[in-house]
N, C-alpha and C positions, 0 to 999 in steps of 0.2 A: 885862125878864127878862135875867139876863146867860148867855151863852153861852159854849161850854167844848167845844172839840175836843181829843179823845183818838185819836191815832196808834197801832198797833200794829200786827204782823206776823201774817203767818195763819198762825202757832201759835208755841207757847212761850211766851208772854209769861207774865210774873208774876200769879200769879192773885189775889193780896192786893192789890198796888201796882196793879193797874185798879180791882176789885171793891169795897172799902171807900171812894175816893177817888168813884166813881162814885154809890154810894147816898150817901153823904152831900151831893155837888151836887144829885141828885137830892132829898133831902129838902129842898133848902131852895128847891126850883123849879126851877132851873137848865135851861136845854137845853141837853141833850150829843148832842154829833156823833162817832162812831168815823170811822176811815177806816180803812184798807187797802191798799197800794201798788194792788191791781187792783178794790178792792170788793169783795172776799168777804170771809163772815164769818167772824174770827178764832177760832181756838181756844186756849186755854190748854194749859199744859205739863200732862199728863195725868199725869205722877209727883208734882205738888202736891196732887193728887188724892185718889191712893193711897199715899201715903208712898212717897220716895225709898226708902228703904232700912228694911228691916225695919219696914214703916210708919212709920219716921219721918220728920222734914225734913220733910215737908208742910205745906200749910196750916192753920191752924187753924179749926177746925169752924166754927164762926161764920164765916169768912171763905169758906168753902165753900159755907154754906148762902146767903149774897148770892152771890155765886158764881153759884145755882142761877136766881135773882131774874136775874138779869143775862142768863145765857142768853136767858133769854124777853122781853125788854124791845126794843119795835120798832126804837128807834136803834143797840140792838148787832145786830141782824137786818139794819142795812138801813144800814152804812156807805157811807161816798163814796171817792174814791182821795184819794190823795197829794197828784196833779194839783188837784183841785178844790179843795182848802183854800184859802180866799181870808181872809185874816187879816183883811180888812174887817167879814168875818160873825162874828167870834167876839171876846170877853173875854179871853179867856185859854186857855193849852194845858196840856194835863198830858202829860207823858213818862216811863211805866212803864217798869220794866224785866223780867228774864227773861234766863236765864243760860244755859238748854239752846240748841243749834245753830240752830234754825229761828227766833231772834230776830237772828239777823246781815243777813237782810232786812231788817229796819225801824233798826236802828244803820246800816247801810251805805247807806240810799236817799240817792242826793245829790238826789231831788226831795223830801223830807221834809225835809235841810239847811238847801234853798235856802228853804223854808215859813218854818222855825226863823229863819233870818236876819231873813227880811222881818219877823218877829214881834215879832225886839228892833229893827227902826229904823224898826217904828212902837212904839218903848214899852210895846206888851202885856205881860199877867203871861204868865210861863211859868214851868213849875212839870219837875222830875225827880227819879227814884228810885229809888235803883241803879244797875243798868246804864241806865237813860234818860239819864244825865248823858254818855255816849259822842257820843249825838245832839247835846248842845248844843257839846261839846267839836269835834267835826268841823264843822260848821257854823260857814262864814267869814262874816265881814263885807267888804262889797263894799268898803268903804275901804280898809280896813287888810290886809288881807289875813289877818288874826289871827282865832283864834277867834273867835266872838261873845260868850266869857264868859274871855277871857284877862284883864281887869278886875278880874271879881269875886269875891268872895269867896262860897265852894260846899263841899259837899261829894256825895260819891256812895259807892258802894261802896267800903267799904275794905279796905286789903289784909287783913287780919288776918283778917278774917269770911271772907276768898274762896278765903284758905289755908287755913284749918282746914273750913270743909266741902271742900274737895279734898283733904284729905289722910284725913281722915275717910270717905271715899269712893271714893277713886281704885285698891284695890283688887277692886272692883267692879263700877265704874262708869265706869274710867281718866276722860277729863277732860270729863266731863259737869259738872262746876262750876266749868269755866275755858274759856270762853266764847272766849277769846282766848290766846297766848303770854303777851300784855301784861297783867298786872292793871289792871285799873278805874282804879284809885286811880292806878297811876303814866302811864295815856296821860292821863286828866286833870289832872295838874297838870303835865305835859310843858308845858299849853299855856297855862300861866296866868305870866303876868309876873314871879311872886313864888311859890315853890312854898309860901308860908306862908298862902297863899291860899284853901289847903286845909284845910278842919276834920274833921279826924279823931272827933273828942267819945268819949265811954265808950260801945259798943257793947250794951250793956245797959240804958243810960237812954234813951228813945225822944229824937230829937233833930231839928230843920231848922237852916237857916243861910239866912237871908235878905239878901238885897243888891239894894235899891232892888225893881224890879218880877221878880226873879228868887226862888223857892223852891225848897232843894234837901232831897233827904233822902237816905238811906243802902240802906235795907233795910224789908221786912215791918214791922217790930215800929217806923217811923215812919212807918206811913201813916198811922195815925188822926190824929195831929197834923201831919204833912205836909198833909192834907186841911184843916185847923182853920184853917193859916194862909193854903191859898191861899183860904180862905172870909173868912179878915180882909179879905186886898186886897180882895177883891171886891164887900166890904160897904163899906169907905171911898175 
């Protein structure tokens, strides 16, 4: 049975990029492990809910109603910490993301980093999406001193998508969809060797970028196939 630890913050995360990624490991057997910097159980950003704004920007209904599925499911009831992830236990990690303020917990844990680290030098898949790519991008390698994906070739949230819902919003909402001064896109390729390393792709065709045992994705509308490909690794 391959295993599959999922990191997150107690609250705000993306409720698409955990919930769809989760039922489908789920459907094909998988045991998932959540964690939690202290072990309690996380919550989702509650405006993906109800619609950001004028009901909109939320989730999509289907991603709401696993969502619902998810709630009640023993391993999201009954997370470990940070601390405890022992990369020996698990296949592979998935790293969501989640853009409102109470997700700078789980991008900022340097014991989630130091997790991430040990993850790539033992060669596990690691998987991100969104702002989850923040986590891999902080996360050094004991060698080098360099990121742990200053190498490869990724992508995460891009800029384009991070402006236009901020600017679509920030009368309202001022900078509840800028998580950071920095956009997504520019601290991650800050830290890659080659800023070309970076895949941007058409924001409207669902898309990942694979490089060796790493999978990245962008946004919502690439989880289902986000999910697809870390089920290839997993199955070859």
């Amino acid at each position: 049975m391959k295993k599959i630890i999922i990191p997150l913050p107690d609250k705000d995360f993306d409720l698409t990029e955990v919930a769809v990624p989760w039922k489908m490991f789920k459907d094909k057997g998988y045991k998932i492990t959540f964690a939690t910097e202290k072990g309690k159980v996380a919550q989702t950003d509650p405006m993906l809910i109800t619609g950001v704004i004028f009901g909109q920007l939320g989730a999509k209904k289907e991603a709401i109603e696993i969502y619902r599925e998810l709630e009640k499911a023993p391993e999201f009831l009954n997370p470990i910490t940070y601390a405890e992830i022992d990369v020996a236990d698990f296949d592979a990690m998935h790293l969501p993301g989640g853009h409102a303020k109470g997700v700078k917990q789980y991008l900022e844990s340097e014991v989630l980093q130091e997790k991430v680290a040990q993850f790539f030098e033992h060669n596990k898949i690691v998987g991100s999406i969104c702002h989850g790519a923040l986590v891999l991008a902080r996360a050094k390698d004991k060698k080098t001193g360099k990121s742990v994906v200053h190498n490869k070739k990724m992508t995460a949230l891009i800029k384009i998508l991070e402006k236009a819902a901020y600017y679509i919003t920030a009368w309202k909402l001022g900078d509840y969809y800028r998580t950071y001064p920095e956009y997504t896109q520019d601290e991650v390729k800050n830290v890659l060797d080659d800023k070309k390393q970076f895949v941007v792709g058409n924001p409207f065709v669902p898309m990942v970028v694979e490089d060796g045992n790493l999978v990245t994705a962008r946004w919502p509308e690439d989880a289902v196939l986000y999910a697809e490909k870390l089920i290839e690794k997993l199955e070859n």
